[in-house]
N, CA and C atoms as an extended XYZ file, in Angstrom:
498
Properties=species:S:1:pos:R:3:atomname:S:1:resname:S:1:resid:I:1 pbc="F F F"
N       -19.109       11.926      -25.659 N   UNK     1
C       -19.895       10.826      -25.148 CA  UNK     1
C       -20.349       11.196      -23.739 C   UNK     1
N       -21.501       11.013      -23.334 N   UNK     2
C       -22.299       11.321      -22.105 CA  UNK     2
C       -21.807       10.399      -21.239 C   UNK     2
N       -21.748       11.013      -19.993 N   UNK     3
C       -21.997        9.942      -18.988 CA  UNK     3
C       -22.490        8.757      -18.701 C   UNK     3
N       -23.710        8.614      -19.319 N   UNK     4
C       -24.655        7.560      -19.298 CA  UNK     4
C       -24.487        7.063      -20.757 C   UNK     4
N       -24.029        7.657      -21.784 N   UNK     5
C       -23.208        6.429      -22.771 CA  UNK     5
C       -22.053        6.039      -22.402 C   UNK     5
N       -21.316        6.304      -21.551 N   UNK     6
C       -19.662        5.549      -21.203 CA  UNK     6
C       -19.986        4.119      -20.093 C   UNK     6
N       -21.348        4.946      -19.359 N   UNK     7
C       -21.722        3.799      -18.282 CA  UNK     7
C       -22.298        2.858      -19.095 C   UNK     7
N       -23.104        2.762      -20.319 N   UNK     8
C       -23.832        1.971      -21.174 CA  UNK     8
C       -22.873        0.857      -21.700 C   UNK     8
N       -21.708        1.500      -22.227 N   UNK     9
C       -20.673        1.001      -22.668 CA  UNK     9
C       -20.083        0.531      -22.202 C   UNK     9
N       -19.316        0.967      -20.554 N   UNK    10
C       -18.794        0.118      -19.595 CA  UNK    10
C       -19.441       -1.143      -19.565 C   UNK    10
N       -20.501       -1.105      -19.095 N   UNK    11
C       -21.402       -2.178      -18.565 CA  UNK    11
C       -21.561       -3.616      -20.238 C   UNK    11
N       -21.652       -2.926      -21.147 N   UNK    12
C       -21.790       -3.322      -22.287 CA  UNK    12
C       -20.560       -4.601      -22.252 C   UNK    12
N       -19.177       -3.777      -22.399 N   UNK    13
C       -17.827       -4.632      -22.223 CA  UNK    13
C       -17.525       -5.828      -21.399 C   UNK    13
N       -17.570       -4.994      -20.088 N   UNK    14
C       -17.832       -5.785      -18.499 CA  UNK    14
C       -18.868       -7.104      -18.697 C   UNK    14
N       -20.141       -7.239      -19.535 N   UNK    15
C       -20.938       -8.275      -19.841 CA  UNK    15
C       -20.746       -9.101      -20.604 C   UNK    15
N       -19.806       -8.605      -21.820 N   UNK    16
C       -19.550       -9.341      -23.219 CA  UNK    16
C       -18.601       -9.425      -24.125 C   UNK    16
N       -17.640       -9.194      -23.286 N   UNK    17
C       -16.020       -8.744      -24.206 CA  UNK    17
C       -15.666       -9.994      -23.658 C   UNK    17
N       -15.444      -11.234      -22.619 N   UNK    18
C       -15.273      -12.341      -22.726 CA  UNK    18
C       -16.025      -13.335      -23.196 C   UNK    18
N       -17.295      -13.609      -23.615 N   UNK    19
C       -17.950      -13.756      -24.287 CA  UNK    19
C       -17.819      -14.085      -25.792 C   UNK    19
N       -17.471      -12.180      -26.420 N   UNK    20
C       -16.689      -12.177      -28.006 CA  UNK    20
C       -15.570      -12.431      -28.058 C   UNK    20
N       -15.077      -12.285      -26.887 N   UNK    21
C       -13.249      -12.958      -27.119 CA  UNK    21
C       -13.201      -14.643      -27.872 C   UNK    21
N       -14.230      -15.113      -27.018 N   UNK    22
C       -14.193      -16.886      -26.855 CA  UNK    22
C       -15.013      -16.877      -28.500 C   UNK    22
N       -16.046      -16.271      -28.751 N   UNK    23
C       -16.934      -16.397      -30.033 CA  UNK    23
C       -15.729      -16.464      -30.875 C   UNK    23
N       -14.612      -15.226      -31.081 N   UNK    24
C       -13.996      -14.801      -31.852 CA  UNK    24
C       -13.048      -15.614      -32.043 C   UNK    24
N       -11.959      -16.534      -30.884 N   UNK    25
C       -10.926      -17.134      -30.700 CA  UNK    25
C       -11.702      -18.708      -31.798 C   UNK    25
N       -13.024      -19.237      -31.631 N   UNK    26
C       -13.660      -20.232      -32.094 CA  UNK    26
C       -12.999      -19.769      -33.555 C   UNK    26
N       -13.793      -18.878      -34.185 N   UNK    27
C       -13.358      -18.285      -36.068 CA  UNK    27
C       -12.211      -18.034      -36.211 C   UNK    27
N       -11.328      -17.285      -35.346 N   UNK    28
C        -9.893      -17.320      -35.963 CA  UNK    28
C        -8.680      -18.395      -35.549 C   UNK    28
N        -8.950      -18.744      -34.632 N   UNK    29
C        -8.220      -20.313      -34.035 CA  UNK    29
C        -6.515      -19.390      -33.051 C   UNK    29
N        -7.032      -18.722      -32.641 N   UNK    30
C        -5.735      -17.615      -31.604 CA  UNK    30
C        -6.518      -16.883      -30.897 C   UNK    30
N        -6.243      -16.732      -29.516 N   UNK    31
C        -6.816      -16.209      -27.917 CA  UNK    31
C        -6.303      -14.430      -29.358 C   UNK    31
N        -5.211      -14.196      -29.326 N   UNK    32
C        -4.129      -12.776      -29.668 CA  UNK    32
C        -5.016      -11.949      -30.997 C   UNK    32
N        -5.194      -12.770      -31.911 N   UNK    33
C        -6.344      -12.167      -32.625 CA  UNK    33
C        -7.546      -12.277      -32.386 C   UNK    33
N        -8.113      -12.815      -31.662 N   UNK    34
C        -9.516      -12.897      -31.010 CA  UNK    34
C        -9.513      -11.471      -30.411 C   UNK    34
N        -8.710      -11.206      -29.232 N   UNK    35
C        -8.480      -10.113      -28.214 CA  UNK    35
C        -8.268       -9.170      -29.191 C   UNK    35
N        -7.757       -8.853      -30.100 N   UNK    36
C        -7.544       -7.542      -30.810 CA  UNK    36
C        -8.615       -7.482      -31.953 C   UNK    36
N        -9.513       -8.374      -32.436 N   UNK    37
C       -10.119       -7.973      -32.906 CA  UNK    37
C       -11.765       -7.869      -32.053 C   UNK    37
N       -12.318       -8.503      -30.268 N   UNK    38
C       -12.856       -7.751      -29.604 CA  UNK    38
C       -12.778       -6.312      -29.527 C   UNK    38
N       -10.955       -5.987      -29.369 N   UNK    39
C       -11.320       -4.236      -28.739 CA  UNK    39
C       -11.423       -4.150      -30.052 C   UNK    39
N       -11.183       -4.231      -31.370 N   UNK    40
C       -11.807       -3.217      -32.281 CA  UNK    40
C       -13.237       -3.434      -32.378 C   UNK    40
N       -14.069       -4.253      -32.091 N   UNK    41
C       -15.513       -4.601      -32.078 CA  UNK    41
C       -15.763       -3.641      -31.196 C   UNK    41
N       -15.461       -3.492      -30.046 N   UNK    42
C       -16.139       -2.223      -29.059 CA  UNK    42
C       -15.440       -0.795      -29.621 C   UNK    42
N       -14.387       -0.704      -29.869 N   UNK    43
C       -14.177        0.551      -30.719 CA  UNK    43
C       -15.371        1.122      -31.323 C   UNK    43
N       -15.380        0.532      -32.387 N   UNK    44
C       -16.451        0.099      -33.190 CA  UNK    44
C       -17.742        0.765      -32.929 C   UNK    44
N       -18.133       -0.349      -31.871 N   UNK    45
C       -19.084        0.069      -30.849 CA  UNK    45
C       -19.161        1.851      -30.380 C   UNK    45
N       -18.245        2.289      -29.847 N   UNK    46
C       -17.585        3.328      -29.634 CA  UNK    46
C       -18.228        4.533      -30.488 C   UNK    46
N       -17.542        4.140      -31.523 N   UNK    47
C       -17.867        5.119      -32.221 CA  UNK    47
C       -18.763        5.926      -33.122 C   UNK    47
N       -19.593        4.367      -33.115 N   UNK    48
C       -20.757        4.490      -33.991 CA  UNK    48
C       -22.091        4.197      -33.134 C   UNK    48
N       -22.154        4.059      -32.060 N   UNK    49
C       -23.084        4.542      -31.090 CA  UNK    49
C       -24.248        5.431      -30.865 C   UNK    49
N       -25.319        5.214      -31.268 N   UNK    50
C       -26.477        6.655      -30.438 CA  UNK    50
C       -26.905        5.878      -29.512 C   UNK    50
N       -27.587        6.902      -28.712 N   UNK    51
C       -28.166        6.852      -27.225 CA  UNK    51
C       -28.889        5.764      -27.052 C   UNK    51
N       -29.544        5.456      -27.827 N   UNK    52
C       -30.897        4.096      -27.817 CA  UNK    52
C       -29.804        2.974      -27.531 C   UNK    52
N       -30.912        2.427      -26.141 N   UNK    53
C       -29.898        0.922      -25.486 CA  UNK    53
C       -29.734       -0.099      -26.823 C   UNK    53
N       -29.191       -0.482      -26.780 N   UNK    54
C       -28.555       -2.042      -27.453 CA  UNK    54
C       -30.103       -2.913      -26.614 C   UNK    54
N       -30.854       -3.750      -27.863 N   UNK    55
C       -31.645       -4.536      -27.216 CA  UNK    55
C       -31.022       -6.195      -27.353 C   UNK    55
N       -30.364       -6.481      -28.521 N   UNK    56
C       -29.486       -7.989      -28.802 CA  UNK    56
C       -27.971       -7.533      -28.382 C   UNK    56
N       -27.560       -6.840      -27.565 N   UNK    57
C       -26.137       -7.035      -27.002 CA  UNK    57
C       -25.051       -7.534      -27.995 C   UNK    57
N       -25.601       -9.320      -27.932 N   UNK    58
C       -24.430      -10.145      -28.548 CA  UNK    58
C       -24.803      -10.172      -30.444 C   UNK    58
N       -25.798      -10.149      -30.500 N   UNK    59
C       -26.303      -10.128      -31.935 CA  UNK    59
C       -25.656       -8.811      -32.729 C   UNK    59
N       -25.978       -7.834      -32.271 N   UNK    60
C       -24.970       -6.308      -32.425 CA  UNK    60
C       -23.473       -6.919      -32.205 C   UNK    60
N       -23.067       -7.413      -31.184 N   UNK    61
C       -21.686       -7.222      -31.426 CA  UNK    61
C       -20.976       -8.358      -32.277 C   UNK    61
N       -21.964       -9.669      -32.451 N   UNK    62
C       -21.459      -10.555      -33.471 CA  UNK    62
C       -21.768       -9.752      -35.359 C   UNK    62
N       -22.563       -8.787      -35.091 N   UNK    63
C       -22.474       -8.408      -36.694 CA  UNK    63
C       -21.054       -7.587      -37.123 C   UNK    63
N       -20.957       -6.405      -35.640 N   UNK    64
C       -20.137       -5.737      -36.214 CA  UNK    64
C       -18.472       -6.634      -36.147 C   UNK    64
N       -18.453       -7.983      -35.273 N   UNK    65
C       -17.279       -8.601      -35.531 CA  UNK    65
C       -17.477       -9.075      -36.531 C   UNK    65
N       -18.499       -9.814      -37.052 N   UNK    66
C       -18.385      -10.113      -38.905 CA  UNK    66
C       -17.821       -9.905      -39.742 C   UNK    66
N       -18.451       -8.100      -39.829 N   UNK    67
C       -18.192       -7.507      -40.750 CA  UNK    67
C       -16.613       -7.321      -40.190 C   UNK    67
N       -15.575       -6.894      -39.572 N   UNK    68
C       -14.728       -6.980      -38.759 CA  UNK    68
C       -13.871       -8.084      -39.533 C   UNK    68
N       -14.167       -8.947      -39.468 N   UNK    69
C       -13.881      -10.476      -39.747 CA  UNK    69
C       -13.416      -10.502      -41.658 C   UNK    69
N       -14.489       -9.863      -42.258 N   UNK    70
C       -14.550       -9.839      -43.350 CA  UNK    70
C       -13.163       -8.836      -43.994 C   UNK    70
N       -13.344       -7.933      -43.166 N   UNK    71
C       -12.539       -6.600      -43.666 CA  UNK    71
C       -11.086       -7.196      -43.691 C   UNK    71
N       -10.402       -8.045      -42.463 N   UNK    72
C        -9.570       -8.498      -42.094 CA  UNK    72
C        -8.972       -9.545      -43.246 C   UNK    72
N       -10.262      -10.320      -43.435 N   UNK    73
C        -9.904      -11.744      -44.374 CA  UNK    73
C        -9.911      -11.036      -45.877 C   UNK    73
N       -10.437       -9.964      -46.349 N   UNK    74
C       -10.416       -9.434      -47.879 CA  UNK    74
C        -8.522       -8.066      -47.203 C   UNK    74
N        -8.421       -7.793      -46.149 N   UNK    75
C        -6.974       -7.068      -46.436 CA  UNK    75
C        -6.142       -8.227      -46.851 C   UNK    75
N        -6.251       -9.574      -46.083 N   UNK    76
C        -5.425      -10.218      -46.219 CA  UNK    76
C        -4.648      -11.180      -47.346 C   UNK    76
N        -6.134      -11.318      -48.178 N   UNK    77
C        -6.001      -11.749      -49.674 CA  UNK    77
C        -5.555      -10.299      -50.368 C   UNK    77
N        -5.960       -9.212      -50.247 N   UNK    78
C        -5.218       -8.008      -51.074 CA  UNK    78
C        -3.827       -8.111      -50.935 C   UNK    78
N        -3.139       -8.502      -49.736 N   UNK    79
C        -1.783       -8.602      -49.076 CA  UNK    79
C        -0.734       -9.249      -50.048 C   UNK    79
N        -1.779      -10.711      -49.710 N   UNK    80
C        -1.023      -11.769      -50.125 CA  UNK    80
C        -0.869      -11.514      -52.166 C   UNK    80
N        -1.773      -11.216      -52.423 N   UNK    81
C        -2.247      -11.092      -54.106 CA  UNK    81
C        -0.656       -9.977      -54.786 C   UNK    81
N        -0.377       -9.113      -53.710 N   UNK    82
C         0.309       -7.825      -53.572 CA  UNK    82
C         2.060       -8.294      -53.664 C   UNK    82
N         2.336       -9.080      -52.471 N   UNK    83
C         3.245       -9.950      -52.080 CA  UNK    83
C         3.556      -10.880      -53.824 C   UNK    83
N         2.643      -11.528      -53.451 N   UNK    84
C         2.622      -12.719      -55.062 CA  UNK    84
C         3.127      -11.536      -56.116 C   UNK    84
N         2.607      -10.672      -56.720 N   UNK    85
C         2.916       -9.802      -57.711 CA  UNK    85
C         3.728       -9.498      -57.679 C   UNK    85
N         4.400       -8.558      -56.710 N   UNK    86
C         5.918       -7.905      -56.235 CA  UNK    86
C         6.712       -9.395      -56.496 C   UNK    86
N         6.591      -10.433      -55.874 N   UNK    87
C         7.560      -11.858      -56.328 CA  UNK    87
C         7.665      -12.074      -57.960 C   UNK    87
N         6.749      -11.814      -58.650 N   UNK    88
C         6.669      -12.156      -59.645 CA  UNK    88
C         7.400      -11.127      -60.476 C   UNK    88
N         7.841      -10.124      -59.959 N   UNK    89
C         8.767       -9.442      -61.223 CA  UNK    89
C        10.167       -9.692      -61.193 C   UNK    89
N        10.742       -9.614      -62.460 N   UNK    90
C        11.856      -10.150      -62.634 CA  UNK    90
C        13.080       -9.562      -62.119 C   UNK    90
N        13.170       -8.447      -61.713 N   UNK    91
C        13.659       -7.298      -60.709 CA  UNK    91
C        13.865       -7.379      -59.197 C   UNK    91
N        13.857       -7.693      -58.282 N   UNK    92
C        13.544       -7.684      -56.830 CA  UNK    92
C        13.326       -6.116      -56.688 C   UNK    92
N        12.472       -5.864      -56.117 N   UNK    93
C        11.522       -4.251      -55.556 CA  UNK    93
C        12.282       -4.357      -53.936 C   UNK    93
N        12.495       -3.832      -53.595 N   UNK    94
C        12.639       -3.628      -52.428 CA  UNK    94
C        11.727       -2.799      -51.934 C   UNK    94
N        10.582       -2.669      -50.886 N   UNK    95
C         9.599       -1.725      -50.559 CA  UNK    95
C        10.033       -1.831      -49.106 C   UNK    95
N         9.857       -0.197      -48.398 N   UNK    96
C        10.164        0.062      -46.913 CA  UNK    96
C         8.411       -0.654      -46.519 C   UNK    96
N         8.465       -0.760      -45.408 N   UNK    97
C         7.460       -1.384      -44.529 CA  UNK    97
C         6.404       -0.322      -44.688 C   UNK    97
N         7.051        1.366      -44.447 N   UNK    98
C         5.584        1.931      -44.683 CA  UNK    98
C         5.260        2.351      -45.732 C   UNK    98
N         6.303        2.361      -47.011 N   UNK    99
C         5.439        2.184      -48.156 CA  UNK    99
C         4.363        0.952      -49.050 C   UNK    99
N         4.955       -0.048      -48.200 N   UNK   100
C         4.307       -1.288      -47.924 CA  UNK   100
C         2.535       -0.701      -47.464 C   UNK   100
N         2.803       -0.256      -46.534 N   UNK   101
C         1.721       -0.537      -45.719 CA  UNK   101
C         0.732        0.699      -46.201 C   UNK   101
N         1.278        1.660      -47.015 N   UNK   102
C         0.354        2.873      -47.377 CA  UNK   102
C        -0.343        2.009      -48.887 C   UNK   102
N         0.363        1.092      -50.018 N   UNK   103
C         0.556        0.787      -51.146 CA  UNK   103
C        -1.314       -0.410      -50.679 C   UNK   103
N        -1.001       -1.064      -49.584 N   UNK   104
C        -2.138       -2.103      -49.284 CA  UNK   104
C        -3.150       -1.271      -49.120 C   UNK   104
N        -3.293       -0.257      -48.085 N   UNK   105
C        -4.013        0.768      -47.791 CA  UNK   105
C        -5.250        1.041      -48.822 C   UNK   105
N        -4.459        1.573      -50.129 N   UNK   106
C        -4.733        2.427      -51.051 CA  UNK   106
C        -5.087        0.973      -52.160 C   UNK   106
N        -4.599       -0.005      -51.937 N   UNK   107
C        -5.528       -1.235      -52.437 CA  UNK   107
C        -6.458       -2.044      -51.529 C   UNK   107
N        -7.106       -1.677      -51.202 N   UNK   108
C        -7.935       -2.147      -50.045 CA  UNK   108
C        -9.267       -0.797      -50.316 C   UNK   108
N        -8.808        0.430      -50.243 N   UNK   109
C        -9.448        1.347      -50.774 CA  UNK   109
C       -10.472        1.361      -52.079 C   UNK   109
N        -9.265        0.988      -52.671 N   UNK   110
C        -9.491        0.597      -54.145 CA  UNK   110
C       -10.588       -0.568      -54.259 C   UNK   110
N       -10.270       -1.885      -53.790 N   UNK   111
C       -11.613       -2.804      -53.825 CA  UNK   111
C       -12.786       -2.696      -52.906 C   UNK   111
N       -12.794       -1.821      -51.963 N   UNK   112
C       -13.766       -1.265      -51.491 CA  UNK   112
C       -14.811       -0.593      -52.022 C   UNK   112
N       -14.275        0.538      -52.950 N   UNK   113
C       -15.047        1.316      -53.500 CA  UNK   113
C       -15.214        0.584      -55.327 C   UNK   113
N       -14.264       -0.418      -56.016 N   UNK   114
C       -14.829       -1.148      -57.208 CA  UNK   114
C       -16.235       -1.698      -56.618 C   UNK   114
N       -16.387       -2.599      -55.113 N   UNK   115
C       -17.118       -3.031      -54.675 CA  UNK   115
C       -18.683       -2.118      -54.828 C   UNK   115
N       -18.288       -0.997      -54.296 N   UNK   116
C       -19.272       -0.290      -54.153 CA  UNK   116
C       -20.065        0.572      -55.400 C   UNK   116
N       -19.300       -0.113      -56.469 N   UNK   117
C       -19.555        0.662      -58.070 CA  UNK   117
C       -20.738       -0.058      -58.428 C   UNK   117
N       -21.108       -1.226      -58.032 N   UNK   118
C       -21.641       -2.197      -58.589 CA  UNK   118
C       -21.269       -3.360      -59.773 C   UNK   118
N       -21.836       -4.556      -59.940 N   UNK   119
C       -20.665       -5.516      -60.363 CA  UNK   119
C       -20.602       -4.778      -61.967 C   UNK   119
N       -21.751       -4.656      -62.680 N   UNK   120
C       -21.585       -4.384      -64.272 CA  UNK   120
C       -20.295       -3.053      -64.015 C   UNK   120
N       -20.515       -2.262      -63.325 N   UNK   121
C       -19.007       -1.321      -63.731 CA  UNK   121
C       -18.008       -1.948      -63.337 C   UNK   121
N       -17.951       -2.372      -62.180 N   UNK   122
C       -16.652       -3.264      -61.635 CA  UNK   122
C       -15.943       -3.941      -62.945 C   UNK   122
N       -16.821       -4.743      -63.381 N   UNK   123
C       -16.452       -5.850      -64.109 CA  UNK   123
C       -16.282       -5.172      -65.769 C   UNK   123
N       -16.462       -4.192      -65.928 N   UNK   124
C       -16.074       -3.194      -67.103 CA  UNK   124
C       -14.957       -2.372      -66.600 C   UNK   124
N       -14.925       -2.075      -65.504 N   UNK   125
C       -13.364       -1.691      -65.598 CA  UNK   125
C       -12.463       -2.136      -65.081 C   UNK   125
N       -12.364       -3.248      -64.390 N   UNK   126
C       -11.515       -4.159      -64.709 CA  UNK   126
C       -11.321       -5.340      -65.893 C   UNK   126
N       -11.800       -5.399      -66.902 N   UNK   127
C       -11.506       -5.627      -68.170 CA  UNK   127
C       -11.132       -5.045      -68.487 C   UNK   127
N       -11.576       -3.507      -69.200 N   UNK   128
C       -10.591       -2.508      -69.382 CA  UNK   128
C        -9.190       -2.041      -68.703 C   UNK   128
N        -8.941       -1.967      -67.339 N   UNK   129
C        -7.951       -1.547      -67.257 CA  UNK   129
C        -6.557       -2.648      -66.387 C   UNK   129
N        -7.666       -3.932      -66.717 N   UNK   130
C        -6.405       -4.873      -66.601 CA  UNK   130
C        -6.527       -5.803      -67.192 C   UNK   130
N        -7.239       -6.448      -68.235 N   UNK   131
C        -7.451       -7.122      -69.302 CA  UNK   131
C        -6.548       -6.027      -70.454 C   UNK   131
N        -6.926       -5.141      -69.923 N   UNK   132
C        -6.604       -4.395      -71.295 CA  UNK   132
C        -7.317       -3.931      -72.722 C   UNK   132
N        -9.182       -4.656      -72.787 N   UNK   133
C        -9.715       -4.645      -73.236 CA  UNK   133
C        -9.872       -3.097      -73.795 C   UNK   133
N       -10.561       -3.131      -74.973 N   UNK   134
C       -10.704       -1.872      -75.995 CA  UNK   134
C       -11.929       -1.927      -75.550 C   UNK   134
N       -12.678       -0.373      -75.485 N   UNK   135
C       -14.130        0.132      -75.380 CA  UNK   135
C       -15.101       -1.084      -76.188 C   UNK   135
N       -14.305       -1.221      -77.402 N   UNK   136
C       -15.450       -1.646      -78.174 CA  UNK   136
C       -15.160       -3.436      -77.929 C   UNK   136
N       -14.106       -4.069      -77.831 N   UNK   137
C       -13.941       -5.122      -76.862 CA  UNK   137
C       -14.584       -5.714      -75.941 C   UNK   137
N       -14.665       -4.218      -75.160 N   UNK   138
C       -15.467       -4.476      -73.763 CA  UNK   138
C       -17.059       -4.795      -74.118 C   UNK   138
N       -17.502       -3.658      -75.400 N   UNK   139
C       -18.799       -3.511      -75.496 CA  UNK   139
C       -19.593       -4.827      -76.240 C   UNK   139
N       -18.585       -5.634      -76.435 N   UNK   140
C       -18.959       -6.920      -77.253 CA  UNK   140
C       -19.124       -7.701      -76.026 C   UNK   140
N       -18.563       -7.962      -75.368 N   UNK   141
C       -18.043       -9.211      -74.386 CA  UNK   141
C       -19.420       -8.743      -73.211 C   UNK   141
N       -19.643       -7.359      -73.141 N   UNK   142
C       -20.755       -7.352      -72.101 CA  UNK   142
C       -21.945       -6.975      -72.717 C   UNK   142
N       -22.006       -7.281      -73.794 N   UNK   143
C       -23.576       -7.006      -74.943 CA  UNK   143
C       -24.214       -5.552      -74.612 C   UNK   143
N       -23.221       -4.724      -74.143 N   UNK   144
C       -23.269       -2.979      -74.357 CA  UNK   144
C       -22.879       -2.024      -75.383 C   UNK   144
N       -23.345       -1.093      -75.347 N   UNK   145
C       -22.758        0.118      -76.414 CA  UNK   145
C       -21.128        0.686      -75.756 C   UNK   145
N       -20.822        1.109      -76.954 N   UNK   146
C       -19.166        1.844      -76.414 CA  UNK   146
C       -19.740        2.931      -75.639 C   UNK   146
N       -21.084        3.439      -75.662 N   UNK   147
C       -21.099        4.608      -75.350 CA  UNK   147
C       -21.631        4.150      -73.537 C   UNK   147
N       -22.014        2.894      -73.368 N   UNK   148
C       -22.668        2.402      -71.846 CA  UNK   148
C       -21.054        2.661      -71.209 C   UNK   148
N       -20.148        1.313      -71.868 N   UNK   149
C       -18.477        0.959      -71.567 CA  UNK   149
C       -18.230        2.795      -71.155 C   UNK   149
N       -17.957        3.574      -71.676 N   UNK   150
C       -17.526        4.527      -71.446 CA  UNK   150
C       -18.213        5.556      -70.135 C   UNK   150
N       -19.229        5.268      -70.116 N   UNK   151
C       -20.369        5.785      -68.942 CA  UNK   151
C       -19.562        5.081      -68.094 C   UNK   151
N       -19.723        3.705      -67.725 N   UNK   152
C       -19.061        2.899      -66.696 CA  UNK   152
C       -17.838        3.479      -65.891 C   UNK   152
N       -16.931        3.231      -67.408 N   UNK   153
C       -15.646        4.150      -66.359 CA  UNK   153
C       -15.562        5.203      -65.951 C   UNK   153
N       -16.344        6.479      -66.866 N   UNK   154
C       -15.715        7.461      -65.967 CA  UNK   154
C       -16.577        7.353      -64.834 C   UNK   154
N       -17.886        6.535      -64.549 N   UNK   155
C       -18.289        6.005      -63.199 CA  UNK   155
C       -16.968        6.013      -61.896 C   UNK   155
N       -16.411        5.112      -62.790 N   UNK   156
C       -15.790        4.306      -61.709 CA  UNK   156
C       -13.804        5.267      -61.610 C   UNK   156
N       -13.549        5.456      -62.714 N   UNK   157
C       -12.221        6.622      -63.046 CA  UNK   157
C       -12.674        7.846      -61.860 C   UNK   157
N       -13.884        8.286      -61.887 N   UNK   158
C       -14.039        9.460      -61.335 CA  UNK   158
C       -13.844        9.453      -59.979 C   UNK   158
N       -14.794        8.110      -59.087 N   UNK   159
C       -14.691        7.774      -57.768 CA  UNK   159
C       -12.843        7.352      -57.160 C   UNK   159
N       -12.484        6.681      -58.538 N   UNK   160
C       -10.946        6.191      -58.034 CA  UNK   160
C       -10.387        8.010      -57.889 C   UNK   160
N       -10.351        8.795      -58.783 N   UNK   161
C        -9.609        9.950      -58.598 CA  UNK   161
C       -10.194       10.430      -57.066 C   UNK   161
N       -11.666       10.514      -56.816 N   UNK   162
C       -11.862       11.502      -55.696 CA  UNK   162
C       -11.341       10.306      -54.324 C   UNK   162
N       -10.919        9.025      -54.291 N   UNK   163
C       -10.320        8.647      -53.346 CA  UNK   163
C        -8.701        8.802      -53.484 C   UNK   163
N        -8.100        9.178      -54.644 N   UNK   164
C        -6.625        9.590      -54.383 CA  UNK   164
C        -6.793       11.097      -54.051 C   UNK   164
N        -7.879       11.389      -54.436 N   UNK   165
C        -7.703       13.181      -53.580 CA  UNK   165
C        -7.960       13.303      -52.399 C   UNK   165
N        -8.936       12.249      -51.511 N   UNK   166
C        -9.014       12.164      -50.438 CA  UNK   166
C        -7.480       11.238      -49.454 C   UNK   166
């Protein structure tokens, strides 16, 4: 980062990090998550930065707290969904904190990139692989061929493998 992007950025903070604190403290109802999710908004900022000034300041930094906002409120239903399940077996699991925390990770991952499959595959492979639905099951219920159903997943099989290889 240049000189004159750290000064951009200084000046950036110094103008509007109390500002998004107060925006932020309004949506989440706590000064403590407001403040931690500002510095990740300038992180943010940080990192994904080119040279060209910021012309909406607060408009830029209310999108990327949004999206911010969003990421936070979909870990937190993955969490809770995670939590609920683990309660629900008849066993008690005992999980260490950071296998906990790698297990959310890697589900959070996971609906990120179903997200990014688009809904017709999404919604074909999760019928299939938690409905439990049969190819030809599937191919009834979504007025497709076994041979579309099968396109779909390894769509979506293929992307899940290259994020456990990553």
């Amino acid at each position: 980062m240049s000189a004159l992007d750290r000064s951009a950025l200084h000046q950036l903070y110094n103008d509007h990090n109390s500002w998004l604190k107060g925006w932020l403290r309004v949506r989440l109802g706590n000064a403590a998550d407001a403040s931690d999710l500002a510095q990740d908004t300038f992180l943010r900022v940080m990192t994904a930065r080119n040279a060209a000034p910021i012309r909406e300041p607060r408009g830029y930094l209310c999108a990327i707290a949004r999206s911010l906002l969003i990421d936070k409120s979909r870990r937190r239903t993955i969490e809770q969904a995670y939590l609920h399940a683990l309660s629900q077996r008849p066993e008690p699991m005992d999980v260490s904190p950071e296998i906990r925390l790698s297990i959310i990770e890697m589900l959070v991952s996971i609906d990120r990139l179903l997200d990014e499959l688009g809904a017709r595959t999404r919604e074909i492979f999760l019928a299939v692989q938690l409905e439990g639905l049969t190819y030809v099951a599937a191919a009834e219920r979504f007025g497709v061929s076994v041979t579309t159903v099968k396109n779909h997943l390894i769509r979506a099989m293929t992307r899940c493998l290259l994020l456990v290889d990553n």
